[in-house]
C-alpha positions as CSV (number, residue, x, y, z in Angstrom):
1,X,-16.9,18.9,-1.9
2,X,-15.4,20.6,-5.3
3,X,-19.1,21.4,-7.0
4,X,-18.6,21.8,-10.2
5,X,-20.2,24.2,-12.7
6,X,-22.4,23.2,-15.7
7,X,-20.3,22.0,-18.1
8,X,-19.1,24.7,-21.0
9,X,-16.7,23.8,-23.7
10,X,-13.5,26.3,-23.3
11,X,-11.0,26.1,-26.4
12,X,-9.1,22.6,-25.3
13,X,-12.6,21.4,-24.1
14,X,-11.7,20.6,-20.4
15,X,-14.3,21.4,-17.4
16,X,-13.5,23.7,-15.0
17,X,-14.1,24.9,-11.4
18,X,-16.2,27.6,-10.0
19,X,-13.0,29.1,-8.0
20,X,-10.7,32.0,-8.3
21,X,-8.0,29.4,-8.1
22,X,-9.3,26.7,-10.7
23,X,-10.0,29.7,-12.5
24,X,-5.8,30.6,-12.9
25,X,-5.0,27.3,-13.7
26,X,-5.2,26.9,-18.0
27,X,-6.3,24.0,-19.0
28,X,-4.0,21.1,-19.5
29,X,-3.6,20.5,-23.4
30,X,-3.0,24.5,-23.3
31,X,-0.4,24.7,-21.0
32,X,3.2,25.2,-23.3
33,X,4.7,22.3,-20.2
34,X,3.3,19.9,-17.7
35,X,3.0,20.3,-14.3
36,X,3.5,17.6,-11.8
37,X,1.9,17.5,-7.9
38,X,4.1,16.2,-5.7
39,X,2.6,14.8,-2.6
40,X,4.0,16.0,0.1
41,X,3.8,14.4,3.9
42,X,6.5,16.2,5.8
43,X,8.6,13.3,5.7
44,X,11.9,12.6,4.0
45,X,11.2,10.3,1.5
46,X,8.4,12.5,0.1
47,X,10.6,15.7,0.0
48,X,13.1,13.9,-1.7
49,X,10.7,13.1,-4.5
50,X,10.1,16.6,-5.1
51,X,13.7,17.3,-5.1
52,X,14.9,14.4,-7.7
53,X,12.0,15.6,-10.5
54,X,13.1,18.8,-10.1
55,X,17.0,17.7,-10.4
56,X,17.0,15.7,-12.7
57,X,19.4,16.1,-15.5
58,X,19.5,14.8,-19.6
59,X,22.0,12.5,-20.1
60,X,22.0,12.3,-23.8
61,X,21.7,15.7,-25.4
62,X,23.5,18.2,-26.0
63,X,22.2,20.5,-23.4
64,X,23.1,17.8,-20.7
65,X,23.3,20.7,-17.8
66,X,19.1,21.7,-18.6
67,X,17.0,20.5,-15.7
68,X,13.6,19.2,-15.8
69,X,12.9,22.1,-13.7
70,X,13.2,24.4,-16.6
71,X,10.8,22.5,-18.2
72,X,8.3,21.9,-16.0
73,X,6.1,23.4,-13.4
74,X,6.4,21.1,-10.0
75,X,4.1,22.0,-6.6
76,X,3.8,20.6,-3.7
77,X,0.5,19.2,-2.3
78,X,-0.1,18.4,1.8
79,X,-2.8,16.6,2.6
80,X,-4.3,16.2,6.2
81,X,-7.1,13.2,6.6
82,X,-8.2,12.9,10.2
83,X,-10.1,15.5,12.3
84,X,-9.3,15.1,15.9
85,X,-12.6,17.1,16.5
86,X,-14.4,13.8,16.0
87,X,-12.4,11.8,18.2
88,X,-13.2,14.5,21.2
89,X,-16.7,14.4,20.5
90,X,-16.7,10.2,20.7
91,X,-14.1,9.5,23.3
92,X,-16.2,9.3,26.3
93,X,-18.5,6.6,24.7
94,X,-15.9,3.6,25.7
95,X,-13.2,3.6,28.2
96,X,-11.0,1.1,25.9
97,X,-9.1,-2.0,27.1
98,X,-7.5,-2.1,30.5
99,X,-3.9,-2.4,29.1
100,X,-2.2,-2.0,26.0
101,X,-2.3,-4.4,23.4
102,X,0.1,-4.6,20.2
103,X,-1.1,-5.9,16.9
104,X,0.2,-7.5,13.7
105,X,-1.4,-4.1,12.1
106,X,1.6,-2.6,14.0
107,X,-0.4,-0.3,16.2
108,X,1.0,0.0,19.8
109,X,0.2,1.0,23.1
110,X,2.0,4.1,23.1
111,X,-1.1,6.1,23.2
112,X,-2.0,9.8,21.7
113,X,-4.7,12.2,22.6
114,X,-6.3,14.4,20.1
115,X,-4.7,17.2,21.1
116,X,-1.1,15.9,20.8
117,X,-2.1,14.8,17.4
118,X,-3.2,18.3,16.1
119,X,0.0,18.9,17.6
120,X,1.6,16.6,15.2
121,X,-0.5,17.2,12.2
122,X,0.1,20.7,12.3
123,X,4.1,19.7,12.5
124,X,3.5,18.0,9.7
125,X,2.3,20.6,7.9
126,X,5.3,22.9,8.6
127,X,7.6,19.9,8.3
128,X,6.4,20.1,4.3
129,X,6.2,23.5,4.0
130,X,9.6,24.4,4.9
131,X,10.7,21.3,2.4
132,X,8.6,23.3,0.3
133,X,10.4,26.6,0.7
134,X,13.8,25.3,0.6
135,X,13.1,23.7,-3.0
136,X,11.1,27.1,-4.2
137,X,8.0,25.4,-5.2
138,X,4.0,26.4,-4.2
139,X,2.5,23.7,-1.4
140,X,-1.3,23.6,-1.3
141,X,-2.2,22.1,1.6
142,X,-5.9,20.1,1.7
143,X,-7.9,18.1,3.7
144,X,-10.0,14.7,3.0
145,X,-11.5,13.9,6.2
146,X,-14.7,13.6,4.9
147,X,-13.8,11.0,1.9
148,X,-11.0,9.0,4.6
149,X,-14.3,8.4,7.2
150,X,-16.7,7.0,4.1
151,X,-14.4,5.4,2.3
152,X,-11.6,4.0,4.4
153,X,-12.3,4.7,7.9
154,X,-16.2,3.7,8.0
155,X,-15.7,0.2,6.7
156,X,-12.9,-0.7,8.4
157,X,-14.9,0.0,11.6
158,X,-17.7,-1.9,10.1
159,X,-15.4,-5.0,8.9
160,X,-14.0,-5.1,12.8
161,X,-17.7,-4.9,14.0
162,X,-19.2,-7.3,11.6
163,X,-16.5,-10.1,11.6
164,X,-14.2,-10.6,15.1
165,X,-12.2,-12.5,13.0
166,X,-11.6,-9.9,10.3
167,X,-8.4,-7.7,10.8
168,X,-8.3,-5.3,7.6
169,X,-5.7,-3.2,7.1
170,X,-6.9,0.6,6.5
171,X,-3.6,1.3,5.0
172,X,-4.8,-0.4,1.7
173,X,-8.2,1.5,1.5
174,X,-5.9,4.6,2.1
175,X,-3.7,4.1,-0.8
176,X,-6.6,3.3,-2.7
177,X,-10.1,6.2,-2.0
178,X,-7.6,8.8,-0.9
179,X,-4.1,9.0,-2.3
180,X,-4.8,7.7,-5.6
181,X,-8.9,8.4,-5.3
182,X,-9.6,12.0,-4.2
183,X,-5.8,13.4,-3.8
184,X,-5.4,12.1,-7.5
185,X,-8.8,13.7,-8.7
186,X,-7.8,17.1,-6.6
187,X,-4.1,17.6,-8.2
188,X,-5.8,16.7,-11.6
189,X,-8.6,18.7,-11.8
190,X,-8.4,21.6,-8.8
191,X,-4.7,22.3,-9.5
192,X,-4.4,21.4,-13.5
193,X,-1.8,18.3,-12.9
194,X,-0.5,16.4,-15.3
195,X,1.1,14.5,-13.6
196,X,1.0,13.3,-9.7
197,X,3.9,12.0,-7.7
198,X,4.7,10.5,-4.2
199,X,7.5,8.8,-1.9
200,X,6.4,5.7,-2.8
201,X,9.3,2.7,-2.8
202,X,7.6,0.9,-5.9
203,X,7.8,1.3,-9.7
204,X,5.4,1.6,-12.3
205,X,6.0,1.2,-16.4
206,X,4.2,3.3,-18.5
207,X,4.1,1.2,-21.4
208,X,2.5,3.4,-24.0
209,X,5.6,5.9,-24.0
210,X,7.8,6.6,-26.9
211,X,11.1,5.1,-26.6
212,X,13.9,7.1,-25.8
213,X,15.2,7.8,-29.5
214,X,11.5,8.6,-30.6
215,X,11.7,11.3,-27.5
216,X,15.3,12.8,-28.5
217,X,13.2,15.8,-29.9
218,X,11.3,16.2,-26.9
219,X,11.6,18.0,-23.6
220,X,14.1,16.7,-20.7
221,X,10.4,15.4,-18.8
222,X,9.4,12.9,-21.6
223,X,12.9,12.0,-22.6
224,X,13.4,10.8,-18.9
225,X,9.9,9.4,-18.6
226,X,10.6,7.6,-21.6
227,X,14.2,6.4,-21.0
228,X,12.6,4.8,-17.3
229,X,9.7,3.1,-19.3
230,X,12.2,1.5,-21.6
231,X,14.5,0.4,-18.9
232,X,11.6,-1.0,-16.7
233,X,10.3,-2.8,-20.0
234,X,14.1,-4.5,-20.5
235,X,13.8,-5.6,-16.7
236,X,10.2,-7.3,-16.9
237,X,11.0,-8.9,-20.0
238,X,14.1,-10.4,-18.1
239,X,12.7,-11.3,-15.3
240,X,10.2,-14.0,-17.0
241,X,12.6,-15.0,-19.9
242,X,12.9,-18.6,-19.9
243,X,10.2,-19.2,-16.8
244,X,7.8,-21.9,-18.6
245,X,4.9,-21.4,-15.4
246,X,5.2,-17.3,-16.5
247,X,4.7,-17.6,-20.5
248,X,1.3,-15.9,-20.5
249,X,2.9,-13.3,-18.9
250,X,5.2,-12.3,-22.3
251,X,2.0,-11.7,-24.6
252,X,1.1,-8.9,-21.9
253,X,4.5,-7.2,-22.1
254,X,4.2,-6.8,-25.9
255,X,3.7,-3.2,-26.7
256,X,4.8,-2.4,-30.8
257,X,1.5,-1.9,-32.8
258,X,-0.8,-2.4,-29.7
259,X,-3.4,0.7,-28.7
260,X,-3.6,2.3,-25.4
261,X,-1.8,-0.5,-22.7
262,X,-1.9,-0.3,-18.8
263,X,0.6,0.9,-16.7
264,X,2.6,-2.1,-14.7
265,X,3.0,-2.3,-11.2
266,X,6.7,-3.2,-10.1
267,X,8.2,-3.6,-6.7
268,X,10.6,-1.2,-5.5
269,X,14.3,-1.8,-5.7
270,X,14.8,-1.7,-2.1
271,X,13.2,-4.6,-1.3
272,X,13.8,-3.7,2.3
273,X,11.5,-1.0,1.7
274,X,9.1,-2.0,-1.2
275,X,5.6,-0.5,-1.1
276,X,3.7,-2.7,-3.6
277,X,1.7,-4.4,-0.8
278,X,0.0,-1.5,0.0
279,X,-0.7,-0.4,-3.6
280,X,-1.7,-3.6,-4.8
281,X,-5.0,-2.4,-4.3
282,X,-5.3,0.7,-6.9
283,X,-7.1,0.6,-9.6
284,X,-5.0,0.0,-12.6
285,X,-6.6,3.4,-14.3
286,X,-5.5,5.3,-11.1
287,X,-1.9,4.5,-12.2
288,X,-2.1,6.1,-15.2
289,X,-0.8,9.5,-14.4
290,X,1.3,8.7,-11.5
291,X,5.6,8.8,-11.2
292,X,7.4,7.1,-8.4
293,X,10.6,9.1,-8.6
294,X,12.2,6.6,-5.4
295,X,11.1,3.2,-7.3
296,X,15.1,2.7,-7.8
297,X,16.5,4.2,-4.9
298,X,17.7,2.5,-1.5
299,X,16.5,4.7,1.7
300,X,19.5,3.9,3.6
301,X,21.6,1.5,2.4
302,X,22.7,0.6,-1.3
303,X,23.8,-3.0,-2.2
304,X,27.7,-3.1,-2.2
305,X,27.8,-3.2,-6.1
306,X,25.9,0.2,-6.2
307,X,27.9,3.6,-5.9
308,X,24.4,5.2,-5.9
309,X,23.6,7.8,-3.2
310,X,20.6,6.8,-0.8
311,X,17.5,8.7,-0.5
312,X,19.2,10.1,3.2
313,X,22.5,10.9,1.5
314,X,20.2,12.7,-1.6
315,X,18.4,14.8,1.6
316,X,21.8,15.9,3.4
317,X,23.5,16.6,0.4
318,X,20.8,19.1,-0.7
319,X,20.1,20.2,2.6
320,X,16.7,19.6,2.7
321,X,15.0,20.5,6.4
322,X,13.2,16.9,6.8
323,X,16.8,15.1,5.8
324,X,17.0,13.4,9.3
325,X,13.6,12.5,10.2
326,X,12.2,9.4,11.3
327,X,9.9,7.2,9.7
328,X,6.4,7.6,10.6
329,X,4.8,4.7,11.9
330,X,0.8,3.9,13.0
331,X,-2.4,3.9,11.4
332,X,-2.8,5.9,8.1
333,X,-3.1,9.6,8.8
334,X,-4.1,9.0,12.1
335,X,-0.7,8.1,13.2
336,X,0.6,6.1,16.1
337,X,-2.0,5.0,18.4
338,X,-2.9,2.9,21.5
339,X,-5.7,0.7,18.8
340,X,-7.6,-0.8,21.0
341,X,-8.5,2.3,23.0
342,X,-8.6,4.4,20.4
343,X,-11.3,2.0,18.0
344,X,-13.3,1.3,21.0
345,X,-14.7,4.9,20.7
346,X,-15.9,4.6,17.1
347,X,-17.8,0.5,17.7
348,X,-21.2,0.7,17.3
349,X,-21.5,-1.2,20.8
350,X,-18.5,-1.5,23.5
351,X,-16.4,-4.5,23.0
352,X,-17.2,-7.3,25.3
353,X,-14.7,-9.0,27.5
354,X,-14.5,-12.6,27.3
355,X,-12.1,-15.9,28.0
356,X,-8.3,-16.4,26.2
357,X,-9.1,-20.8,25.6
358,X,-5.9,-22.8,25.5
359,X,-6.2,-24.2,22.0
360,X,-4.3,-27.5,23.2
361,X,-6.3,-28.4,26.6
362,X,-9.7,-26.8,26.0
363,X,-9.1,-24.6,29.3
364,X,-9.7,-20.9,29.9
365,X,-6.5,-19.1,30.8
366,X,-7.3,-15.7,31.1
367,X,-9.4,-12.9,30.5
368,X,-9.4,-9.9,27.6
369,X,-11.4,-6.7,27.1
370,X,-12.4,-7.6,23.6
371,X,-11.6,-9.8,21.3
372,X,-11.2,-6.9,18.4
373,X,-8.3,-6.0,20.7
374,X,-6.8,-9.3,19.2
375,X,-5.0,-10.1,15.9
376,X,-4.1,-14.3,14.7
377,X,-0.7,-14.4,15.7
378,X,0.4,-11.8,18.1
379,X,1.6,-12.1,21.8
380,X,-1.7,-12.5,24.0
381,X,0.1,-10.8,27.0
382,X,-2.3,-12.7,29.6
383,X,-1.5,-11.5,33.4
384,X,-0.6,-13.8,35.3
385,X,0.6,-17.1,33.1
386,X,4.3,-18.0,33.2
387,X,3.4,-19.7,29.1
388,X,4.4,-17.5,26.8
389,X,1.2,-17.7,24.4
390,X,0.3,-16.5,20.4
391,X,-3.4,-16.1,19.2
392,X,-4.1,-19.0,17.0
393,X,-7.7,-17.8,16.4
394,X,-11.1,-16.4,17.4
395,X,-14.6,-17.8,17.9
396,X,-17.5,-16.9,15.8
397,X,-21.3,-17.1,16.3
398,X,-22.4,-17.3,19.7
399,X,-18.7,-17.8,21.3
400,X,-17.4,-15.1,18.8
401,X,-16.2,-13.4,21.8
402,X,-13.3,-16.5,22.8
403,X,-9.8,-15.6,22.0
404,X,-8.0,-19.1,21.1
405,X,-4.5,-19.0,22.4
406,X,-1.5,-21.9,21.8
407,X,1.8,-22.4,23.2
408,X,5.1,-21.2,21.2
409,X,5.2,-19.1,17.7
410,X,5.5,-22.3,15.9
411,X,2.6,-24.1,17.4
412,X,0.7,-26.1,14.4
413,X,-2.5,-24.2,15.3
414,X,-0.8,-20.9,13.2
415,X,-0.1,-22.6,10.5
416,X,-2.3,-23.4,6.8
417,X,-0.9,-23.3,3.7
418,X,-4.2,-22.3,1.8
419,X,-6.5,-19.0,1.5
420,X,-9.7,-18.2,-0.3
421,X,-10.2,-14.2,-1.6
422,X,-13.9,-13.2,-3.3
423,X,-12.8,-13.2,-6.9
424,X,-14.6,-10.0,-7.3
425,X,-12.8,-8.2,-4.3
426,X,-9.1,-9.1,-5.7
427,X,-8.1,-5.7,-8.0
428,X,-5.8,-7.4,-10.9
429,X,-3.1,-4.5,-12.1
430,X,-1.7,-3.8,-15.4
431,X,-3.1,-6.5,-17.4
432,X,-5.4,-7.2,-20.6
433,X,-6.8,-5.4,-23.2
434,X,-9.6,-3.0,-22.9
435,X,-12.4,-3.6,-24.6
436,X,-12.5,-7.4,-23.7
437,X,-14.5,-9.0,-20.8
438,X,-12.2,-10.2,-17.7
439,X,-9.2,-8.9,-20.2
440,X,-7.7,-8.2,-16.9
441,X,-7.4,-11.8,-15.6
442,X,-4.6,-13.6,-16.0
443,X,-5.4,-15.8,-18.9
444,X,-4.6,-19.1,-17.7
445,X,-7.3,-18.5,-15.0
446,X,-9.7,-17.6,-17.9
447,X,-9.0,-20.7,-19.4
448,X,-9.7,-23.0,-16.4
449,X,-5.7,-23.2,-15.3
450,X,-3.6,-22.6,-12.7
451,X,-0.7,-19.8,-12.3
452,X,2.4,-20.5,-10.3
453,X,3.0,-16.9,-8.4
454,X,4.8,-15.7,-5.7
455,X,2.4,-14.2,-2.8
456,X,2.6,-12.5,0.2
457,X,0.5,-11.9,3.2
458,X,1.9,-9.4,5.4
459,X,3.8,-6.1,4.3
460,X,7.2,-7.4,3.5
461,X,6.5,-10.7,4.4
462,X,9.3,-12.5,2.1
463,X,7.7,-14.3,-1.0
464,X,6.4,-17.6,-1.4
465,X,5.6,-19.4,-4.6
466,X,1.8,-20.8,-4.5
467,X,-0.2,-21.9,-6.7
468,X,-3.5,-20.0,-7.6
469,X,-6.6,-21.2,-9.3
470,X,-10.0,-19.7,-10.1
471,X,-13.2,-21.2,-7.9
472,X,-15.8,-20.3,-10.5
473,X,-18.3,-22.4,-8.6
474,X,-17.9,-19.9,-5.3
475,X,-16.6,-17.1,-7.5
476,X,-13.3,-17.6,-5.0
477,X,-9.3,-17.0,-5.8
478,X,-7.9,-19.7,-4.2
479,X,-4.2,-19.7,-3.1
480,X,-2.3,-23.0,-2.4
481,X,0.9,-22.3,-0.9
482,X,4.1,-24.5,-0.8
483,X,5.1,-23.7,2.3
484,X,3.7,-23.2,5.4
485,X,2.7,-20.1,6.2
486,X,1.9,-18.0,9.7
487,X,-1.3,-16.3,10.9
488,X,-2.8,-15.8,7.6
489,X,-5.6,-13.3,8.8
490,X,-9.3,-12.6,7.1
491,X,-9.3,-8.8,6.6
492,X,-5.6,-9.0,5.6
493,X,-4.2,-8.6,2.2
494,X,-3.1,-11.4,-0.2
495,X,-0.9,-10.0,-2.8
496,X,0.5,-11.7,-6.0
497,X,3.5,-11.1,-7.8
498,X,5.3,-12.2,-10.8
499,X,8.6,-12.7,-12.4
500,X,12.5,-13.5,-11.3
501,X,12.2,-12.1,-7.7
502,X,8.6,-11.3,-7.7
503,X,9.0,-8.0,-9.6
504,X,5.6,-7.7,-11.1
505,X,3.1,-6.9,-8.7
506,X,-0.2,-8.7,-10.3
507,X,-2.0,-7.1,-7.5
508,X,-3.8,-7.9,-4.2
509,X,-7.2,-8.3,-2.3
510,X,-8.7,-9.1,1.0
511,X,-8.3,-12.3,2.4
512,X,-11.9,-13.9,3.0
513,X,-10.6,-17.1,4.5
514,X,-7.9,-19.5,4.9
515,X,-7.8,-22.8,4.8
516,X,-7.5,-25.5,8.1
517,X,-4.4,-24.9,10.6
518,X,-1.9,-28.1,10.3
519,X,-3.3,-28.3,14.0
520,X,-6.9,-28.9,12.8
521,X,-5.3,-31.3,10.3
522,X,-3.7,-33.2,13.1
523,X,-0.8,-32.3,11.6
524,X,2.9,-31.9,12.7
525,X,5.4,-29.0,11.6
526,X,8.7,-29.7,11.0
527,X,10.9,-26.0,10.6
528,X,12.3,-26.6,6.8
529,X,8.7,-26.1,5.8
530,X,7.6,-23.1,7.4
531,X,7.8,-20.3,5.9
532,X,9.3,-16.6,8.0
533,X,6.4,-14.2,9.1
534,X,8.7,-11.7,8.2
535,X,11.8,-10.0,6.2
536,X,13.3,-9.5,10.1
537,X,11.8,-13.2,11.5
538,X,14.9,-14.6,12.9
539,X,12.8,-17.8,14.8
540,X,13.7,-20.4,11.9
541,X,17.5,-19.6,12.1
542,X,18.4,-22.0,15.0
């Protein structure tokens, strides 16, 4: 898609492009300051990155009023990911299911055509651009719809196809081939970035930054880069101070005489909003050159002993166009779909119907129009049935098309309290040495131990301590959780954190399998030991 030139060795020995624009851009080490990309969706949260990196103030020098504005060059970059053109061109192969279905991926029935969503995109687009204009800052505006359908879109299509049981979550492959795969590589090396930023709630410490006093020389950028890297290194040092089960975790926070260390992946201080799950698949190199200017900010609400503004109150204040804008909800640049419909045009053969099986009796209970339709514990809205039932599970093999249903959101048959991910297929973040063979594994696992963690399986699911050991006999990561927990999925992610409060993000990767339900077991649930589904899961309260 870029095509570069033959290599040629310009004075700071840096490759160019063969465009007019690539041409303008100097290269990096020649530039007198750095220049950051800002990601820019349209939304609120995005547009309010821009505006903190380009308000943002020294606080310990004597020209205190000098913004990082003056010191850097910030631009904007909107990318677009989906071409509806496609979806036209395949939307007469299958019809879809008869009725809506809702999923645990979050995808609804509230259906849109391709034309409402150019519609949308386009909005989108001027949505950013006018954020853009209001902050006086350039916004390129690009398009990956070619590196979204190989690298995100193709295989989750594949995984669904392959596996019924599989439910992946494109929103992970998104994070990881585009926004921090060919977005990074475009603002780097097409627009001459130093630097790339988004909206994302989560933090990251870059541990190989002068401290603060080393930086008092330096430009307002790298004194505030530095002054967040020390902070983040005082709160990660607290946060598994005095933990025995987290001791191999001080070596890795050393930093005095070491070389060149990874950058750390922290959750977001509104844990209400935190973003780690879905970056806990990045590569750890991919974080090298990336800020999260809302990592300590609260979208809508502070805690009561902050005086802090919130990232809405930061929007109206500066008057910035997107400041009252909803959230965006629905598949990853594709945007809020009827799911079942919508991936039936894109299977390489139309979805079969087949039987909803009470999981208790044995007994067929309904019909469906697929069983992709279907994700382990949502509603299975069958017509006709006064029982209110959950999918437990799906068939595989020859009666891979059976949707297993049970009675009640508690029912034993949702519930296990282990998991299995390949080894290879789980990304480990910010750890090791380089240089050394599996330097990024957790040393205790090298050695043949366990780790006590903190995991999650769903986005915001609340933590749960587990503990994790390496299968070097199936080359698994096994996960034995302490609690029980709900419709742990294949497909999904498993993500593993660290520290008081889980605030190191170790990193995440597809679940493979999980272990037997309590109902295969034969065993009963009582309520203290299940674990909520969710940060919102009010069931267990009564």
């Amino acid at each position: 898609i870029f095509g570069r030139t033959t290599k040629t060795t310009p004075k700071c020995d840096t490759d160019l492009f063969a465009t007019a624009q690539a041409a303008a851009i100097p290269p990096r080490r020649c530039r007198p300051r750095p220049k950051i990309a800002v990601a820019m969706s349209g939304g609120v949260d995005s547009s309010v990155a821009a505006h903190v990196l380009l308000n943002t103030k020294r606080a310990s020098r004597a020209e205190e009023g000098t913004l990082v504005s003056e010191e850097v060059d910030v631009v904007g970059l909107h990318m677009s990911n989906w071409n509806a053109l496609d979806e036209d061109r395949e939307a007469s192969r299958n019809p879809g299911p008869s009725s809506g279905t809702k999923t645990d991926l979050g995808y609804d029935d509230q259906s849109t055509s391709s034309s409402a969503f150019c519609q949308s995109s386009e909005k989108e687009y001027t949505d950013a651009k006018s954020v853009a204009d209001h902050l006086s800052i350039p916004l390129h505006r690009v398009s990956f719809a070619s590196e979204y359908w190989m690298s995100v879109f193709e295989p989750f299509v594949a995984s669904m196809s392959q596996d019924s049981r599989s439910s992946p979550n494109p929103d992970f492959g998104c994070n990881t081939h585009i926004k921090f795969g060919a977005m990074r590589n475009y603002a780097r090396d097409r627009l001459g970035a130093d630097w790339i930023a988004t909206g994302h709630y989560a933090q990251l410490w870059h541990r190989n930054l002068p401290t603060r006093d080393e930086r008092e020389s330096s430009s307002i950028f790298e004194h505030w880069m530095a002054t967040q890297s020390e902070d983040l290194g005082c709160q990660v040092r607290e946060s598994i101070s005095g933990r025995a089960e987290e001791e191999w975790l001080l070596a890795e926070t050393e930093t005095e005489g070491i070389g060149h260390l990874p950058p750390m992946l922290l959750a977001g201080a509104d844990r209400g909003k935190d973003q780690s799950y879905f970056l806990s698949g990045v590569k750890t190199e991919s974080f090298r050159d990336v800020i999260f200017p809302l990592g300590r900010s609260y979208k809508s609400q502070q805690p009561t002993s902050s005086s802090q503004p919130t990232v809405r109150d930061i929007a109206i204040e500066a008057g910035i166009p997107t400041a009252s804008k909803r959230d965006s909800v629905g598949i990853c640049f594709i945007g809020k779909r009827n799911f079942g419909g919508f991936m039936s045009q894109y299977m390489p053969e139309p979805p079969r119907p087949g039987n909803f099986v009470d999981v208790d009796t044995g007994k067929v209970v309904g019909r469906h129009d697929g069983s992709l339709y279907y994700t382990v514990g949502q509603g299975a809205r069958i017509s006709g049935v006064g029982t209110r039932y959950f999918v437990c599970d799906k068939g595989s093999g020859d009666d891979s098309n059976t949707v297993f249903v049970c009675d009640g959101t508690h029912h034993p048959a949702l519930f296990s309290d282990e998991l299995a991910v390949d080894f290879s297929s789980f990304n480990w973040i910010g750890l090791g040495r380089s240089g050394r063979e599996l330097n990024h594994v957790p040393r205790p696992l090298r050695e043949g131990k366990t780790i006590d963690a903190w995991a999650r399986t769903r986005h915001l699911q609340p933590l749960v301590r587990c503990t994790v050991r390496w299968d070097r006999d199936g080359e698994k990561l096994r996960m034995k959780f302490h609690r029980a927990i709900r419709a742990i999925t294949p497909g999904q992610i498993a993500c593993l954190y660290a520290g008081k409060e889980g605030l190191i993000c170790l990193g995440g990767g597809p679940i493979e399998s999980r272990g037997k339900s309590y109902f295969e077991c034969g065993m009963d649930l009582a309520l203290p030991s299940i674990h909520p589904s969710g940060h919102n899961d009010l069931s267990l309260s009564s």
